[in-house]
C-alpha positions as CSV (number, residue, x, y, z in Angstrom):
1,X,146.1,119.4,147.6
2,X,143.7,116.8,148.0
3,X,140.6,119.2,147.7
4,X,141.8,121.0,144.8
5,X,142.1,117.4,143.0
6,X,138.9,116.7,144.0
7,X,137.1,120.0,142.8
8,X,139.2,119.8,139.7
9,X,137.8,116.2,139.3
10,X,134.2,116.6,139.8
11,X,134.5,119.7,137.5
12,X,135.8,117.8,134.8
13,X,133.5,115.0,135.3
14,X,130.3,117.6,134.4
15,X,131.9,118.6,131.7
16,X,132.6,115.6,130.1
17,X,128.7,114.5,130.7
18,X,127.7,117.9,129.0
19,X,130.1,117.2,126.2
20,X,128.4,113.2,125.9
21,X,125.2,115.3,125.9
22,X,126.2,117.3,123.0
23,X,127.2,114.3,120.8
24,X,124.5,111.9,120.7
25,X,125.1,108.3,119.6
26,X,124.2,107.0,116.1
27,X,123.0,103.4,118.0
28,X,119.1,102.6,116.7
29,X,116.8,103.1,119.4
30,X,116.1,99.3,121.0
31,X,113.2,97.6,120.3
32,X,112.1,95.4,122.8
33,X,111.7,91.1,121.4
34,X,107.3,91.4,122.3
35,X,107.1,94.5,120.3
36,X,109.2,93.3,117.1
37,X,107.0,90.7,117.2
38,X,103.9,92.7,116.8
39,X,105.6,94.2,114.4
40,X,106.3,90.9,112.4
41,X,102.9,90.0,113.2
42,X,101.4,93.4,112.1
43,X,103.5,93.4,108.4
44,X,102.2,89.8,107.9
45,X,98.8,90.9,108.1
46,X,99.5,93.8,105.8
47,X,101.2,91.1,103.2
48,X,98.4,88.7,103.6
49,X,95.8,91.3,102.4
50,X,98.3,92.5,100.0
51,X,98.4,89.3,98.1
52,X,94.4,88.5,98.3
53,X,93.6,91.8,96.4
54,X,96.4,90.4,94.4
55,X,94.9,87.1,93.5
56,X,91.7,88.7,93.6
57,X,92.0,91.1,90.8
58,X,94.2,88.4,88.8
């Protein structure tokens, strides 16, 4: 009885990882802290130029 339960088991454990596969989570991808800073840092930049062509053609 044991091995039955045991094949039985493992069988439904793949299954249920092939079904996880299927249904892939709706979580945002992570973004690590030193590369949301360089993101900061890199929209910053962006704003900073933004507003001297700005003041420059005001």
């Amino acid at each position: 009885m044991n091995r039955k339960k045991k094949i039985k088991t493992t069988l439904l454990a793949k299954k249920k990882k092939a079904n996880a596969k299927l249904h892939k989570s709706n979580k945002p991808k992570y973004v690590s802290k030193a590369e949301r800073a360089r993101l900061a840092a890199e929209s910053e930049t962006t704003d900073n130029t933004i507003d001297k062509s700005t003041v420059l053609e005001g």
